[in-house]
C-alpha positions in Angstrom: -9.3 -4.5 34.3 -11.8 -4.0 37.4 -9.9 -1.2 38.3 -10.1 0.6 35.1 -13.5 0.0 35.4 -13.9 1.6 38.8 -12.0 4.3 37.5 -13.9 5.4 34.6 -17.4 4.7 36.5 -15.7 7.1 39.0 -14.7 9.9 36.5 -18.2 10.0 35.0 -19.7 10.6 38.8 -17.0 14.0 38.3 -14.8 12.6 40.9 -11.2 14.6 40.4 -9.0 12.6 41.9 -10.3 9.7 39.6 -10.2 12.2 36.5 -6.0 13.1 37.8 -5.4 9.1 37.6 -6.8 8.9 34.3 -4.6 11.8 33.4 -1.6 10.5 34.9 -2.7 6.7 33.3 -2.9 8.1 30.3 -1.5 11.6 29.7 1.9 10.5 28.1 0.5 8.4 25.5 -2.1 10.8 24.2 0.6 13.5 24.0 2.5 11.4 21.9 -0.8 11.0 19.6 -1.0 14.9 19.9 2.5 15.5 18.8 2.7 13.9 15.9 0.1 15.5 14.1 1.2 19.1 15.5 3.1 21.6 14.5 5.5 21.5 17.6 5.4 20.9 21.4 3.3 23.8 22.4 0.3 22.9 20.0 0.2 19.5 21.0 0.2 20.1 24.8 -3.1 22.5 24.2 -4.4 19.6 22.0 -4.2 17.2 25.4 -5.7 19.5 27.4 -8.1 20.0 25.5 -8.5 16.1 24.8 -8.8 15.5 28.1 -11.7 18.1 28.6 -13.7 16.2 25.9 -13.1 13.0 27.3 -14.2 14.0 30.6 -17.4 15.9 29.3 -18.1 12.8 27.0 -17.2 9.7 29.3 -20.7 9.1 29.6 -21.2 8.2 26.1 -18.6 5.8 26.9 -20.1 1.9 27.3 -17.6 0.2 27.8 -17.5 -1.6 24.5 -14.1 -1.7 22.8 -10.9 -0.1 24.0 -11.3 2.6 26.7 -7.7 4.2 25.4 -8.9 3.5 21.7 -11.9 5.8 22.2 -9.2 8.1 24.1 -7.0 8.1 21.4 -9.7 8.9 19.1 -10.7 11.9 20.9 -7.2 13.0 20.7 -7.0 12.6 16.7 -10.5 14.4 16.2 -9.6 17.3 18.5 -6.1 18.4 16.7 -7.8 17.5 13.4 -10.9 20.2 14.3 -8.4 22.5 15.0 -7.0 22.4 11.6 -10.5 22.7 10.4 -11.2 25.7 12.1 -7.8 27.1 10.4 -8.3 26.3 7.1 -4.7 28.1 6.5 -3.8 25.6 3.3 -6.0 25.5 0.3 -6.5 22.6 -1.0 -5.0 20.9 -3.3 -6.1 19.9 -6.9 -7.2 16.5 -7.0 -6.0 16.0 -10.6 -2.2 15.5 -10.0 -1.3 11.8 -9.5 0.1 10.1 -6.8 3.7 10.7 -6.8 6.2 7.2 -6.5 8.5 8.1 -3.8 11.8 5.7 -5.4 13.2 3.6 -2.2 16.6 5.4 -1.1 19.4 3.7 0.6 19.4 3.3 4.1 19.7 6.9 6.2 20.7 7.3 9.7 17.9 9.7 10.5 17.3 9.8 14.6 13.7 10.1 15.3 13.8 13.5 17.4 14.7 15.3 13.2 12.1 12.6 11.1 9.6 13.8 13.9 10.4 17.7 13.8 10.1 17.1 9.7 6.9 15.9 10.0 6.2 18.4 12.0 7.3 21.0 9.5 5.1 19.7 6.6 2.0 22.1 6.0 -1.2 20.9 8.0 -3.5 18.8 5.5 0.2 17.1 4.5 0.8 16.0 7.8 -2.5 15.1 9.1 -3.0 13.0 5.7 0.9 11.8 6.3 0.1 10.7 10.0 -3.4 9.3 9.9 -2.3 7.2 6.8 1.1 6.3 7.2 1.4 6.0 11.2 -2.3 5.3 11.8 -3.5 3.0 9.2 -6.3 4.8 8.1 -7.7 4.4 4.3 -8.1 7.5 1.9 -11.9 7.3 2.3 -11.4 7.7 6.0 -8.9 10.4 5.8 -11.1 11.7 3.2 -14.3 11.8 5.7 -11.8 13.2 8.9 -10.7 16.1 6.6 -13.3 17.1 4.8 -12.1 16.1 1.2 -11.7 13.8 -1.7 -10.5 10.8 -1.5 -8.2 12.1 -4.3 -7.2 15.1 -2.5 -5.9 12.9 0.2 -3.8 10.9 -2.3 -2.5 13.8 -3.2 -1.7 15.6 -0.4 0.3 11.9 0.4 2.3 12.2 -2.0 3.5 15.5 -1.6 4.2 14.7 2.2 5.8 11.7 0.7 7.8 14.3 -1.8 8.4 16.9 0.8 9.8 14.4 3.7 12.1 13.0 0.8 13.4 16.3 0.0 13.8 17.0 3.5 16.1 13.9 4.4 18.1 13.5 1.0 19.2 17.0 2.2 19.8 15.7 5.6 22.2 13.4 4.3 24.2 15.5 1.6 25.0 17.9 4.9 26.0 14.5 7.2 28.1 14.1 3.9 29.7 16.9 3.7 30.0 17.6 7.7 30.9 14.0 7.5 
């Protein structure tokens, strides 16, 4: 634990080979946190770079309360999620449709490299609502206050990832059928 200490004390004085470690340290599992709420490969590598350039500039406001990769994985969230702000490419939804149920299929043997490049697929406030709720844990008031919207609106926009991802791998399994 000292030494993570030591290293982060030593990337706030702007020392780069301490700032490389922390890359290397850390790099792989903040790209994973990238990916998933990108589009595809390319969009989450800028994402990390530019993570990495806001944890650097902000490592000061770190005090060393709490998880040091927590806060980094935080950064990571916010800076893809501002991106999609900044785009502003899908309207929002109407906040009057009701959640979906998605019925429970049967068991599908889906291999993560095609669920991730799904998720991947779905339109940008589906999948940001899809990651930070389903694979982060986050509530609909917090998704709500990340994105800018309703809590409704993120409801919504779960369900229709929800709908969408369904569509998606009850297709997937008619073509193993039939290639089967």
């Amino acid at each position: 634990m000292s030494n993570l200490v030591e290293l982060i004390n030593n990337c706030k004085k702007g020392n780069r080979q301490a700032q490389e470690q922390l890359y290397r340290d850390y790099s792989r599992i903040l790209f994973g946190i990238c990916l998933k709420y990108s589009r595809n490969k390319t969009e989450a590598e800028d994402s990390l770079h530019d993570s990495f350039m806001t944890i650097f500039d902000k490592i000061d406001q770190f005090k060393h309360q709490g998880s040091f990769e927590g806060w980094m994985k935080r950064i990571a969230i916010n800076t893809v999620l501002q991106k999609y702000r900044k785009e502003e490419s899908l309207p929002l939804v109407s906040e009057n449709i009701e959640e979906e149920a998605v019925e429970e299929s049967g068991y599908v043997d889906l291999d993560l490299k095609t669920l991730l490049r799904y998720v991947q697929e779905l339109p940008n406030k589906y999948r940001l609502t899809f990651n930070l709720y389903v694979l982060d844990g986050y509530s609909h008031k917090e998704i709500s206050e990340m994105l800018g919207t309703s809590e409704g609106t993120s409801k919504s926009n779960l369900a229709r990832a929800r709908g969408i991802l369904k569509e998606k791998i009850e297709a997937n399994k008619a073509k193993i059928y039939i290639e089967g």
